[in-house]
C-alpha positions as CSV (number, residue, x, y, z in Angstrom):
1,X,100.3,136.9,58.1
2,X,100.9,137.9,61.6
3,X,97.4,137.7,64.0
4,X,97.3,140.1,66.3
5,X,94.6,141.1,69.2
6,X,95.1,142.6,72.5
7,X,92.0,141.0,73.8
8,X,92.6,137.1,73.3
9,X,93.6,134.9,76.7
10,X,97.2,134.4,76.6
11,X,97.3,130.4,76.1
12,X,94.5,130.6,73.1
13,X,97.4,133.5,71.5
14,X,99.9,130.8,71.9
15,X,98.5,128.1,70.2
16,X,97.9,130.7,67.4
17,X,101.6,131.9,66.9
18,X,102.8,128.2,67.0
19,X,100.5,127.5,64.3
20,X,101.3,130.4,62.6
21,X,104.8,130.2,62.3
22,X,104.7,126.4,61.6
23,X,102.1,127.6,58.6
24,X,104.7,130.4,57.8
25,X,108.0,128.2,57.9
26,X,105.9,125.6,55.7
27,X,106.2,123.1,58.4
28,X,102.3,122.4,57.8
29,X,102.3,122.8,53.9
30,X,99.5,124.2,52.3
31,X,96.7,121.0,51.9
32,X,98.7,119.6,55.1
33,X,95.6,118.6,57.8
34,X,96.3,120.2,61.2
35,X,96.1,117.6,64.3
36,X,93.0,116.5,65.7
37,X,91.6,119.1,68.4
38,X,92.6,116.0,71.5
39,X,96.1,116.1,69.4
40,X,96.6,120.1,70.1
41,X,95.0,119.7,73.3
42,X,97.8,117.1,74.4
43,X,100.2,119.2,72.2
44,X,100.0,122.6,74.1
45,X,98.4,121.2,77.2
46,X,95.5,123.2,77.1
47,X,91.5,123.1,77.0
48,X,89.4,122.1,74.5
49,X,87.8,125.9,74.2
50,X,91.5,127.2,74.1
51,X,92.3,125.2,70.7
52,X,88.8,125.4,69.1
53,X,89.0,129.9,69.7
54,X,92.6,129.4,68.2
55,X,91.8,127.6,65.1
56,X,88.6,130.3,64.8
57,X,91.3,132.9,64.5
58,X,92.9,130.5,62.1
59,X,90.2,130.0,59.9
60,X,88.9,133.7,60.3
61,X,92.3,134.7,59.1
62,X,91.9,132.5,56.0
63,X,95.1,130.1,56.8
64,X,93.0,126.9,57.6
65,X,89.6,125.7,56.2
66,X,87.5,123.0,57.1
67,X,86.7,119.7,54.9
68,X,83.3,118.1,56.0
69,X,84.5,114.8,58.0
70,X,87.6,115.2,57.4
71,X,89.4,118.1,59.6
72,X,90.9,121.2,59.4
73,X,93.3,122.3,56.5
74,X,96.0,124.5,55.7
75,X,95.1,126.8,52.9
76,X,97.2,127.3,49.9
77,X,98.9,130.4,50.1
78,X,97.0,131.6,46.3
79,X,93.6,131.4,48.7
80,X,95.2,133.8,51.1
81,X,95.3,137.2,48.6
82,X,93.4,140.3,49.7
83,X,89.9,140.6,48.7
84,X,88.6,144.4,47.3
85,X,85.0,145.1,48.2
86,X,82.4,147.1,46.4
87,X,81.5,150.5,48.1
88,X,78.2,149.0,48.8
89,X,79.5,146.2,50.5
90,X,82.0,148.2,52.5
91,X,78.9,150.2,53.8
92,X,77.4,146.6,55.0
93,X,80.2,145.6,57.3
94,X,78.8,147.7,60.0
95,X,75.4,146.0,60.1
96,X,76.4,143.1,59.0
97,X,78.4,142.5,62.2
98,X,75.4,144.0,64.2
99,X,72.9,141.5,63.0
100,X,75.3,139.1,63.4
101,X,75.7,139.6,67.3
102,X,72.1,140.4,67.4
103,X,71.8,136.4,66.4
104,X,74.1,135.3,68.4
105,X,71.6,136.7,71.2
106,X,69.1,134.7,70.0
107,X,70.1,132.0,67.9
108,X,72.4,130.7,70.3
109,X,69.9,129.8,73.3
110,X,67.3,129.0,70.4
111,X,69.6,125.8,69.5
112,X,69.3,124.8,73.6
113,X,65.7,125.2,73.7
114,X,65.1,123.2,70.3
115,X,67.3,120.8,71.6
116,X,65.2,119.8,74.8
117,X,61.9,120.6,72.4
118,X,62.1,119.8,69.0
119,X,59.9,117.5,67.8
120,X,61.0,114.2,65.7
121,X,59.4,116.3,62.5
122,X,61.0,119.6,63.2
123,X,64.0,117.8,63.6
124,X,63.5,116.1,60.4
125,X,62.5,119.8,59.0
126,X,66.0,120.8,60.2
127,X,67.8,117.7,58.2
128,X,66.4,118.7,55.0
129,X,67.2,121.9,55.1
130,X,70.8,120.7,56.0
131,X,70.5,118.4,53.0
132,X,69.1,120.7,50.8
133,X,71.9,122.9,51.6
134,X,74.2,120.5,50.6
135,X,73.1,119.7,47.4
136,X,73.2,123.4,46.3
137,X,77.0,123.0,47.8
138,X,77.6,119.9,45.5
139,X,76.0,121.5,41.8
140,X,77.4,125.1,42.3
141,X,74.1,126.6,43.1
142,X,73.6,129.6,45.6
143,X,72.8,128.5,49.4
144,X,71.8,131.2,50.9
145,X,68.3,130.3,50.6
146,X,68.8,127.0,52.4
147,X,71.0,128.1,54.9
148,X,68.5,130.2,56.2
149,X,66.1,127.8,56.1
150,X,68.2,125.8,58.2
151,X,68.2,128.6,61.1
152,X,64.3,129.0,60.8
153,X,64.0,125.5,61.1
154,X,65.8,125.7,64.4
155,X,63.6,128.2,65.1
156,X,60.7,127.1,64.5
157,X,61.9,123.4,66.6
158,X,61.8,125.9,70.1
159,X,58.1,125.9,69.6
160,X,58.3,129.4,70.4
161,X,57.1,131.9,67.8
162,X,58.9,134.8,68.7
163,X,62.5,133.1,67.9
164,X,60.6,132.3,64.2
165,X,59.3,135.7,64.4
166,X,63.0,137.3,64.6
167,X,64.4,135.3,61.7
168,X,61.9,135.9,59.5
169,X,62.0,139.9,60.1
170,X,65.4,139.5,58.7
171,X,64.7,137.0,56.5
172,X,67.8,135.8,53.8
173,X,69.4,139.1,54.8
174,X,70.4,137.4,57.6
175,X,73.0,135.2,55.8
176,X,75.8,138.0,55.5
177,X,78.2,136.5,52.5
178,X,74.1,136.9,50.5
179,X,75.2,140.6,50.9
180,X,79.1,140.0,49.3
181,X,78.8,139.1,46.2
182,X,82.9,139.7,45.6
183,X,84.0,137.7,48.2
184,X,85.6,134.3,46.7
185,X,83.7,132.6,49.7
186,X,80.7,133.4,48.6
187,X,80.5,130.6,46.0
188,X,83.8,128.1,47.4
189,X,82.6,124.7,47.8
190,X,86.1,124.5,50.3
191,X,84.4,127.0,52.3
192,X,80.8,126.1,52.2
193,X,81.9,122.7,53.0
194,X,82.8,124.1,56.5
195,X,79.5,125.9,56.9
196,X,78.1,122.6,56.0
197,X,80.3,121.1,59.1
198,X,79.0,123.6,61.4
199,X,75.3,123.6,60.6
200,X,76.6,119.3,61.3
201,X,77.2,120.3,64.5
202,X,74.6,122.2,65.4
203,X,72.1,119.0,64.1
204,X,73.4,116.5,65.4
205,X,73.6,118.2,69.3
206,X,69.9,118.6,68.4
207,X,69.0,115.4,67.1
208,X,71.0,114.0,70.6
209,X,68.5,116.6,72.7
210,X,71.9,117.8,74.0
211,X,71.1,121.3,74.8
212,X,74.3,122.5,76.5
213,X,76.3,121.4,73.2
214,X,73.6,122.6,71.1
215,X,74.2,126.0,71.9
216,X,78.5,125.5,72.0
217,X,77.8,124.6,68.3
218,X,75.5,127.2,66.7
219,X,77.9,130.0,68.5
220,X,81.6,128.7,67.3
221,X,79.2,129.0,63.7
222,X,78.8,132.6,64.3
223,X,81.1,133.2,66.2
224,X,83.3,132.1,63.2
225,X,81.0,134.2,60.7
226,X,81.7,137.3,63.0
227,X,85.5,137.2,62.8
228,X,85.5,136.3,59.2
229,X,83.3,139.7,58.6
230,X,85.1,141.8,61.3
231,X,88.7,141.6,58.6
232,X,86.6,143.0,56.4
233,X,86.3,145.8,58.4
234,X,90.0,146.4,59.2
């Protein structure tokens, strides 16, 4: 599978082909873990952002996955095949990926500002929902409910009504893959494991009152969403 965009920096694109063709040549077998993100820094002697966009593009592609704690995988191949939409669904993409940036606008500086505001219950509010999430994960259950009730709870932790106000005109519409029933994602516990990692992320820079980090993590999630839902549209 060959990536290809015109628009990426040139030392990101080159941490992508070397992965690629290692994926390709079977050099990193399919349930192989890819280095550590300090590894592929040292490795390609580049930044931190460089190798985390890079293994976005990886994971947006569908050749790496991430295990909760664990790292970053290589998918087997079987994982990989193309995936046929319903007309309806097709007619989503658009707004799917609208919504999506839309959140980005405000999802992204919500995490900062709950970061420096939250309270220790809306940070607990935020847990549960993370937990709750989880457990879903674990029995087989749908998550979209709770993994929207993770991003109101972030919301809400600003302790500004107008960022709850957005999410809730949206509601669990909000949570695109609730809107693609088809997709094999939709229900993976490999792949909902990695939402699980990012929603992590996002948490714990919270629960540290580390705003600056708190909005790096909640956009690499959707940043990752958008790239996943942009193929769809190719």
């Amino acid at each position: 599978m060959k990536i290809v965009s015109n628009r990426r920096p040139r030392l990101a694109q080159g941490v992508i082909d070397e992965l690629n063709r290692q994926i390709g040549m079977g050099v990193l077998s399919p349930g192989s873990q890819l280095p550590t993100e300090p590894q592929l820094e040292r490795q390609f002697s580049v930044s931190r952002t460089v190798v985390r966009e890079a293994i976005a593009e990886l994971r947006a592609a569908g050749l790496v996955t991430p295990i909760q704690g664990k790292g970053m995988f290589v998918t087997d191949a079987m994982s990989r095949t193309s995936v046929v939409l319903t007309p309806v669904e097709l007619e989503s993409v658009p707004q799917t990926l609208e919504l999506i940036e839309f959140r980005m606008g405000v999802e992204v500086e919500a995490a900062g500002i709950a970061a420096h505001r939250r309270s220790a219950s809306q940070e607990e509010a935020i847990r549960l929902a993370h937990q709750e999430m989880a457990k879903r994960v674990d029995v087989g259950e749908s998550t979209v409910e709770h993994d929207f009730l993770f991003h109101r709870a972030v919301a809400t932790a600003t302790n500004n009504r107008y960022f709850t106000e957005a999410l809730n005109r949206y509601g669990q519409r909000s949570i695109p893959r609730g809107q693609f029933p088809t997709l094999p994602d939709a229900n993976s516990k490999t792949y909902l494991a990695g939402v699980l990692a990012e929603h992590e992320r996002v948490l714990d820079a919270i629960s540290d009152q580390d705003p600056e980090l708190a909005r790096v993590a909640m956009r690499d999630h959707l940043v990752a969403s958008q790239k996943r839902y942009r193929r769809l549209a190719r």
